[in-house]
C-alpha positions in Angstrom: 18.5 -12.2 10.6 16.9 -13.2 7.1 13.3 -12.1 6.5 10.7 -13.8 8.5 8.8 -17.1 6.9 5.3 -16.1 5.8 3.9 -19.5 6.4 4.5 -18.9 9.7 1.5 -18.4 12.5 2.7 -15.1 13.1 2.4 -12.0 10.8 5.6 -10.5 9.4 7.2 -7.7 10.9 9.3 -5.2 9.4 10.6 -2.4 10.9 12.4 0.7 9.5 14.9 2.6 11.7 17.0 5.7 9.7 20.3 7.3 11.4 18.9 10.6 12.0 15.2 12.6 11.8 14.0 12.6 8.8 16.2 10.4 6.7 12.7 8.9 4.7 11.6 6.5 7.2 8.3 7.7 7.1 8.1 7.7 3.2 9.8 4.1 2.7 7.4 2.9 5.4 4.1 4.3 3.1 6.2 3.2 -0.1 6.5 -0.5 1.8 3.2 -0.5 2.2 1.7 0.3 -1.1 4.0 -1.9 -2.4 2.6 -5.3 -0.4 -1.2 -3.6 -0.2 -1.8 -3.3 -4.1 -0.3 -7.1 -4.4 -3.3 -8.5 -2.5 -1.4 -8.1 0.9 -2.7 -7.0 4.2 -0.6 -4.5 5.3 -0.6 -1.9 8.6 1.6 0.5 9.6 2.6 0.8 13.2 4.8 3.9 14.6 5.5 3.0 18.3 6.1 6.3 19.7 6.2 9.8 17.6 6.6 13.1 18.8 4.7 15.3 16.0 2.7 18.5 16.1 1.1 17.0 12.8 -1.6 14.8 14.0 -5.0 13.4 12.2 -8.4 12.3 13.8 -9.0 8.4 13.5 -13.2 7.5 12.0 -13.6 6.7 16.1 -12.5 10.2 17.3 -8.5 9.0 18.0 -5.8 10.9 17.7 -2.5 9.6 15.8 0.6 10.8 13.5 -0.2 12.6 10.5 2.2 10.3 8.7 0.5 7.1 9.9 -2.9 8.2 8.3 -0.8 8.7 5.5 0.7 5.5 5.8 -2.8 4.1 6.2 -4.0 5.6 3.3 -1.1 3.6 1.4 -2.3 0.0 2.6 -6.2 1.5 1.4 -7.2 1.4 5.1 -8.7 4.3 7.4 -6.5 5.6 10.1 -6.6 3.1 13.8 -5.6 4.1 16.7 -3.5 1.2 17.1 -1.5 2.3 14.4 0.3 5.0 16.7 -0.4 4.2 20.1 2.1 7.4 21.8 1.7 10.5 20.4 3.7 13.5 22.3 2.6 16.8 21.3 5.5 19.1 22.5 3.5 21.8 24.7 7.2 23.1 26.0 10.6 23.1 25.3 10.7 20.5 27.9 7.4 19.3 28.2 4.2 17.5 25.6 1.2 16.4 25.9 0.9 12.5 26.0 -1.6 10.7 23.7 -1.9 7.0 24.7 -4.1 4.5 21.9 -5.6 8.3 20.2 -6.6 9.7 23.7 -4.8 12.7 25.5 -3.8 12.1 29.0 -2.1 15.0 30.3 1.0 17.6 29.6 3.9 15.8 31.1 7.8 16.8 31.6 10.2 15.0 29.6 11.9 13.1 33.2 8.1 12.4 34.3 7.9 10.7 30.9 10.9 8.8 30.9 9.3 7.2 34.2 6.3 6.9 32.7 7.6 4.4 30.1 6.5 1.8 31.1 3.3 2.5 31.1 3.4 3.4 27.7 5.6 0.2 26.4 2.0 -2.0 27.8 0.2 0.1 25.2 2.8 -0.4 22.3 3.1 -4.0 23.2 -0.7 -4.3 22.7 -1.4 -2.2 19.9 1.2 -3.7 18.1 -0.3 -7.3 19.4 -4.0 -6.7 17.8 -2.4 -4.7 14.6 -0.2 -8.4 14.3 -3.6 -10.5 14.7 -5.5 -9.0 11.9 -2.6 -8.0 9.4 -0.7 -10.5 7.4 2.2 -7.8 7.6 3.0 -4.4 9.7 5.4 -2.3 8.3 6.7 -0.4 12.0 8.9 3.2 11.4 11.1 3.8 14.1 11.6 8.0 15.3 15.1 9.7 15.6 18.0 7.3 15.6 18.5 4.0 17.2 22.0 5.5 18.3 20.3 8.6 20.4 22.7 7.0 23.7 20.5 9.2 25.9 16.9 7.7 25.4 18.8 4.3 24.8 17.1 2.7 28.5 13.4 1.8 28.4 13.5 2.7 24.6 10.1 1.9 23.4 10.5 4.2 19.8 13.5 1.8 18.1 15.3 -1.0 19.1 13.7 -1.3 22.1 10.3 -2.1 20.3 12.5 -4.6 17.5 13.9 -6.5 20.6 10.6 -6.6 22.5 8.9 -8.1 19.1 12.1 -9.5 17.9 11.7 -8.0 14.2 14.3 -7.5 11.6 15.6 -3.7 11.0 16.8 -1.9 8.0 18.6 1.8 8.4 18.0 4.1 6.0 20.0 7.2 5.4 20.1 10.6 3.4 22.9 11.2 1.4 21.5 14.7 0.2 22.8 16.2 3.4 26.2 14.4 3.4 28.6 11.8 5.4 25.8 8.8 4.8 28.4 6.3 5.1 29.4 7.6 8.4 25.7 7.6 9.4 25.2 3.9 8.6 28.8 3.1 10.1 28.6 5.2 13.2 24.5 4.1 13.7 25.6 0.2 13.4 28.7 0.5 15.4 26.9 2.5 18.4 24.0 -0.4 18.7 24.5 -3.8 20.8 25.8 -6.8 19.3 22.5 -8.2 19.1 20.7 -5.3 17.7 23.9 -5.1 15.2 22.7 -8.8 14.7 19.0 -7.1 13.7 19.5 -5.1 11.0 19.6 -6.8 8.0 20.3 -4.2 5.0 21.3 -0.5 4.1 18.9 1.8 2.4 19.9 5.1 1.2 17.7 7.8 0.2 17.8 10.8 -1.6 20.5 10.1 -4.6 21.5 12.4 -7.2 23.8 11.9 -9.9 25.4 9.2 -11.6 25.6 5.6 -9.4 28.3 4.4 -10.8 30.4 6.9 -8.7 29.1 5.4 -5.7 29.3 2.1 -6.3 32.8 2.0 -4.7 31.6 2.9 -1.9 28.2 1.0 -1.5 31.2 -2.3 -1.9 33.3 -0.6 1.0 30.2 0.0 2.8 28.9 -4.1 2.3 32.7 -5.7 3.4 32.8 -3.2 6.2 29.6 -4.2 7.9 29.0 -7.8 6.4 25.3 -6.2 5.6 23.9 -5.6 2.2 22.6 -2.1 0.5 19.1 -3.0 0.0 18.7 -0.5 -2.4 19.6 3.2 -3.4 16.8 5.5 -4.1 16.6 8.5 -6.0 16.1 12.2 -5.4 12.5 12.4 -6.9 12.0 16.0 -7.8 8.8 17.4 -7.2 7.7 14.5 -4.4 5.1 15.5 -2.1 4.2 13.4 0.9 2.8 14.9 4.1 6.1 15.8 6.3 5.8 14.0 9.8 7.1 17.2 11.8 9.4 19.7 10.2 7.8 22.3 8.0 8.1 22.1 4.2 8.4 25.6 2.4 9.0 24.0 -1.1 6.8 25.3 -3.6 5.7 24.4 -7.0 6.4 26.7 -10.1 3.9 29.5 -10.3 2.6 31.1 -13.4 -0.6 33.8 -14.0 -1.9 35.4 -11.5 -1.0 34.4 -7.7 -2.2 35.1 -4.4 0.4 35.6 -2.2 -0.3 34.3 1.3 1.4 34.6 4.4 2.2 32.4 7.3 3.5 33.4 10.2 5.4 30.3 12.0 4.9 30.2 15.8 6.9 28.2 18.9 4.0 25.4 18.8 2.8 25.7 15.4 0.6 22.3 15.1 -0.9 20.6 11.7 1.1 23.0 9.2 0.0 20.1 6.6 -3.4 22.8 6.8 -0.3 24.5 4.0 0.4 21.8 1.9 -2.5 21.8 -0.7 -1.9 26.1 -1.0 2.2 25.4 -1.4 1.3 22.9 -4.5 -1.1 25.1 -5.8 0.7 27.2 -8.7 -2.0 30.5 -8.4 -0.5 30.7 -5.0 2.4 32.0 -3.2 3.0 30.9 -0.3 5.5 31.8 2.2 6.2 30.4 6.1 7.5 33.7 7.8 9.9 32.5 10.8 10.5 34.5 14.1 12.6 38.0 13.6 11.6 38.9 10.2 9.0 41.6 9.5 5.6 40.0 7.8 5.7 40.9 4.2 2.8 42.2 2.0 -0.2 39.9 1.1 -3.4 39.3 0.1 -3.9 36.5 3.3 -2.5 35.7 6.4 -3.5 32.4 7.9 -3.0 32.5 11.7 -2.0 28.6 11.8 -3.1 25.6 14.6 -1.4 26.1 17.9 -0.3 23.5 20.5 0.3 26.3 23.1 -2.4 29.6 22.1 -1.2 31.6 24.6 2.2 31.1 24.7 2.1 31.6 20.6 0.1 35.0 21.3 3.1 36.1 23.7 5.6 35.0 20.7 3.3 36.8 18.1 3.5 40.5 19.6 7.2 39.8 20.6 7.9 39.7 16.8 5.7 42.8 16.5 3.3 40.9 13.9 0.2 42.2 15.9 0.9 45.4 14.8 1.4 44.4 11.1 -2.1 42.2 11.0 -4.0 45.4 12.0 -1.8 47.3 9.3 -2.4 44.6 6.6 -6.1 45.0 7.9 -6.0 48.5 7.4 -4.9 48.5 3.8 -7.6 45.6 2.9 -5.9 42.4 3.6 -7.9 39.5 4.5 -6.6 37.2 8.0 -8.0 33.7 8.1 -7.2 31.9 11.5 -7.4 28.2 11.8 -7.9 26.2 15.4 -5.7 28.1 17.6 -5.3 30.8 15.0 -9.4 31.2 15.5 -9.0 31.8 18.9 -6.2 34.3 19.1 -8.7 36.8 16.8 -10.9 37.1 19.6 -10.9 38.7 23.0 -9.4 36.7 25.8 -7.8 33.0 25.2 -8.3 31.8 29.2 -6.8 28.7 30.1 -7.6 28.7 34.1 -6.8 25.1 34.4 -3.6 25.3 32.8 -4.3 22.7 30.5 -1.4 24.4 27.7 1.1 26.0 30.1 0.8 27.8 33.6 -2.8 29.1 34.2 -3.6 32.5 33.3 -5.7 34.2 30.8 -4.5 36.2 27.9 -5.3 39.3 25.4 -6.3 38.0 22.2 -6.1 39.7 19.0 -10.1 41.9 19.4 -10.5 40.9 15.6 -13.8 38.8 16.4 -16.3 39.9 19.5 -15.7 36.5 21.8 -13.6 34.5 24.3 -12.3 31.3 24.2 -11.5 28.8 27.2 -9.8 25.6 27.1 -11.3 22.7 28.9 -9.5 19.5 29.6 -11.6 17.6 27.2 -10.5 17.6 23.6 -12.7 18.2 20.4 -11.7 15.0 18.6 -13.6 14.3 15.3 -13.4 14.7 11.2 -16.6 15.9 10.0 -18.1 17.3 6.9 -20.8 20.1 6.2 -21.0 23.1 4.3 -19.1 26.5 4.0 -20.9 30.0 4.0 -20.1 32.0 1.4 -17.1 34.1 2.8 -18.2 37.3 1.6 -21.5 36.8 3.5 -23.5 37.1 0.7 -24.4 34.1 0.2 -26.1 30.4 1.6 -24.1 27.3 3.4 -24.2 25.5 0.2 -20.3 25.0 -0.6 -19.0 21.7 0.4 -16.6 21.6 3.1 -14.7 18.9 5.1 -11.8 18.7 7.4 -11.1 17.5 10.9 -11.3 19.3 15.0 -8.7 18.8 17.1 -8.7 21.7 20.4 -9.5 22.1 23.9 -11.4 25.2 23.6 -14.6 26.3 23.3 -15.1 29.4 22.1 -18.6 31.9 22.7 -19.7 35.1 21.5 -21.5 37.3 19.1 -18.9 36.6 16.3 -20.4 33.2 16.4 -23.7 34.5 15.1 -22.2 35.0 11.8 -20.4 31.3 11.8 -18.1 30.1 8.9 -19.4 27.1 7.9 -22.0 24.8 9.0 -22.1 21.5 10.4 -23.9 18.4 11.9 -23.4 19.4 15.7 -23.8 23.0 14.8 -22.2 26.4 13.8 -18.2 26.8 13.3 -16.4 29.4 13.3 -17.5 32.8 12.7 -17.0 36.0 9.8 -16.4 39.3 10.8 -18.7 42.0 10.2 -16.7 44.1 7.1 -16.0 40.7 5.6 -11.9 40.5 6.1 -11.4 38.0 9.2 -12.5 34.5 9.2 -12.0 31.7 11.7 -12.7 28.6 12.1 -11.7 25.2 14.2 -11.6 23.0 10.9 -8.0 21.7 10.2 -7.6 20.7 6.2 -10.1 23.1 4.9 -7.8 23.7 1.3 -8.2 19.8 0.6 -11.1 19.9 -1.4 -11.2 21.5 -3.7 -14.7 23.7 -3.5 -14.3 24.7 -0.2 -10.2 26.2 -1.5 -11.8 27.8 -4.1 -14.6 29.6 -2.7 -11.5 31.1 0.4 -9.2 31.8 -2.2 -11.7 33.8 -4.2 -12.5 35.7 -0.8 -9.1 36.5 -0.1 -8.4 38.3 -4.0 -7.7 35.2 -6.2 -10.2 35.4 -9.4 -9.2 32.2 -11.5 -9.3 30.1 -8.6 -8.2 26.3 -9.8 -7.8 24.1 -6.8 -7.3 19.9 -6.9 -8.6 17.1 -5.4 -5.5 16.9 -2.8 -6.3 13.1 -1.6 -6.0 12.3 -5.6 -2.8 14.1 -5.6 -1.6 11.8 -2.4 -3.1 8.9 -4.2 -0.6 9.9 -7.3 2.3 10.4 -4.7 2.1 7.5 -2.9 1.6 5.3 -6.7 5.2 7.2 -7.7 7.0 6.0 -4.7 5.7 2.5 -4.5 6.7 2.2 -8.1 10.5 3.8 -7.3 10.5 1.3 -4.6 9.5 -1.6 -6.4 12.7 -0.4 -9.5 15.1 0.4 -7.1 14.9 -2.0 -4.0 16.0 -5.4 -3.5 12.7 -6.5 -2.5 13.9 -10.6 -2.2 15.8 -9.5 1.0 13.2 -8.3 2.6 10.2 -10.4 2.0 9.5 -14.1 1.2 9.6 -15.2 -2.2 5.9 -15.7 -1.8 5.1 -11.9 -1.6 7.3 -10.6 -3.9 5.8 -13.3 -6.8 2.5 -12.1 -5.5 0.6 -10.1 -8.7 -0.2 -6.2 -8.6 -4.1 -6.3 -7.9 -6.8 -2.9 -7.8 -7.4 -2.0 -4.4 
């Protein structure tokens, strides 16, 4: 299958599809898309189905993918709901919330979902219709494998959707983690003649070293399948794009004086991206502490977003790290809790509806005097206002900005003394002695006042944050312009894109 005429009626479709999670689809789709957006193109991502604890809040109050609104941000559009029209939010081991078109509809169990399908495959069909009518291109990433044999019928996520649309395919694969020839081979032998038919090129991802070693086997590779390697990328050191799921504990090289910051990673740990700007911030140390380990000295600990509050709580004072906040309370430590981390530091967390997990109330942390309930409506929108001074000395003059996503609502006299202030009202709240702060904002550390002013609080003194959309901005520049010098771009679009001139956004 050659790529699609762009004279044509119909918009172009391409869709990435990699041989396991995380092999880059998610970056090559944003990289895709600045490529076509800065040459004049209109360009949209589309992810079919994603299962992600990272989400982001569309201008309308949607819910989608993190990595789509970063994807979106790569084609100079805002975030649409269409652009991820199933989001499951794992509540369970077995069992997620299901988002259809950016609204929650209720936790399901994975073999009530797999009935529900096809349901959901009317609401991929039509985002994916109305994303087609407006763009002149939509770059579609696929999740997991193609070759997952298990969720192979009523597969809406990979070649199920490329069928449906009848798009072309390209596999991409990492070769940092080994056997990438296998990968392609084994992916492309365990798909259907006609999906075999599909996929028109090889990318792999991820190379170090000298290419001329592995040119032998890109040739193997080509005469094996009959399909061409579109392109080999390159191990970019010091790359940072917004992971879709899986945490990212890399962290830049530090030098001067650092805060050292603690996270403690929970079951259901949602929107760790809150992280990302502190991990690239070289006055900070960051560190993700994972379940069995002890948490180690520091200045902060951020109780992160939660996709299950109580059942985190349970999984928090299994590990015995109730006892060490209250210890690194004792000796001056500051605790910041975000979303679900908010509402662990108060009283009770009740769910009676069972909207997370079995009904039931819980024991929060007592660190803030109120309760929380969760109601089946979800808070859904990004908003900006102003932050208090954390010390409480001070106005709500410091500019703040971020986004709500929970089912809670929380009351109490710790909301007297809120954290920030807002158009619809107070948020968050300050303890009295000044060392716990909460708050239902998701990306406070983004801009940079707002990262300041906390880190300050919490014992840094040369506090020096960034502009982190900038920083994405610069990101997403460097890829599209790897892309562009290391991707046979003629094989997958018509001669009169890729002649097309680089334009300003």
């Amino acid at each position: 299958m050659s790529p699609q005429n762009f004279s044509s009626p119909q918009s172009l479709t391409l869709m990435v599809q990699g041989t396991t999670s995380d092999a880059g689809k998610s970056v090559l789709v944003a990289g895709l898309c600045r490529v076509l957006a800065r040459r004049g193109i209109a360009v949209a991502p589309f992810k079919p189905q994603n299962m992600a604890l990272n989400s982001a809040v569309t201008p309308d109050g949607g819910e989608i993918g993190r990595a789509q609104a970063v994807q979106a941000q790569a084609c100079f559009l805002e975030p649409q709901r269409d652009m991820n029209p199933v989001l499951l939010k794992p509540a369970s081991d077995t069992g997620a919330q299901v988002i259809i078109q950016g609204t929650a509809l209720s936790n399901m169990e994975a073999r009530d979902y797999h009935g529900y399908k096809k349901v959901a495959r009317t609401a991929v069909l039509e985002s994916y219709g109305r994303l087609q009518s407006r763009y002149q291109v939509v770059v579609v990433e696929g999740a997991g494998s193609p070759a997952e044999i298990n969720l192979r019928d009523g597969d809406i996520a990979n070649m199920g959707f490329a069928e449906a649309v009848d798009c072309p395919v390209i596999l991409i694969a990492d070769i940092d983690r080994g056997g990438v020839f296998a990968h392609l081979v084994g992916t492309l032998e365990l798909l259907s003649q006609s999906e075999q038919q599909r996929v028109i090129g090889f990318v792999i991802n991820r190379f170090r070293g000298d290419i001329t070693l592995l040119e032998p086997g890109l040739a193997w590779l080509e005469q094996r399948t009959g399909k061409p390697v579109i392109g080999v990328l390159p191990y970019l050191q010091g790359f940072h794009l917004e992971a879709e799921d899986a945490i990212d504990a890399s962290q830049v090289t530090g030098s001067g004086e650092q805060l050292k910051v603690v996270v403690p990673v929970l079951p259901r740990t949602s929107n760790h991206t809150d992280f990302d700007p502190l991990r690239l911030n070289p006055a900070v140390d960051l560190q993700f502490v994972r379940s069995g380990d002890p948490l180690p000295g520091a200045d902060l600990i951020i109780l992160p977003g939660s996709k299950n509050v109580r059942g985190d709580l349970d999984a928090l004072r299994a590990n015995g790290w109730d006892r060490e906040l209250l210890r690194h309370l004792r000796y001056g430590g500051k605790v910041l809790g975000i979303c679900g981390g908010f509402q662990m530091l108060g009283q009770v967390v009740a769910d009676p509806d069972g909207i997370e997990g079995d009904p039931g109330a819980s024991p929060g942390l007592g660190l803030l005097p109120m309760t929380t309930r969760l109601y089946p409506e979800k808070q859904l929108r990004r908003v900006s206002g102003t932050l208090y001074s954390p010390d409480g000395t001070g106005a709500a003059v410091i500019p703040v900005a971020g986004y709500e996503i929970h089912c809670g609502i929380s009351t109490g006299p710790a909301l007297e003394h809120p954290f920030a202030r807002l158009p619809q009202g107070p948020d968050g709240a300050r303890s009295a002695d000044g060392q716990v702060l909460g708050t239902y904002l998701h990306g406070l550390f983004e801009g940079a006042d707002a990262a300041d002013a906390l880190l300050r609080w919490a014992g840094l003194t040369a506090a020096k944050s960034f502009d982190y959309h900038s920083l994405r901005e610069q990101q997403i520049e460097r890829l599209a312009d790897t892309l562009e010098q290391h991707l046979d771009l003629t094989l997958l679009f018509p001669e009169s894109i890729i002649t097309s001139p680089r334009t300003s956004p």
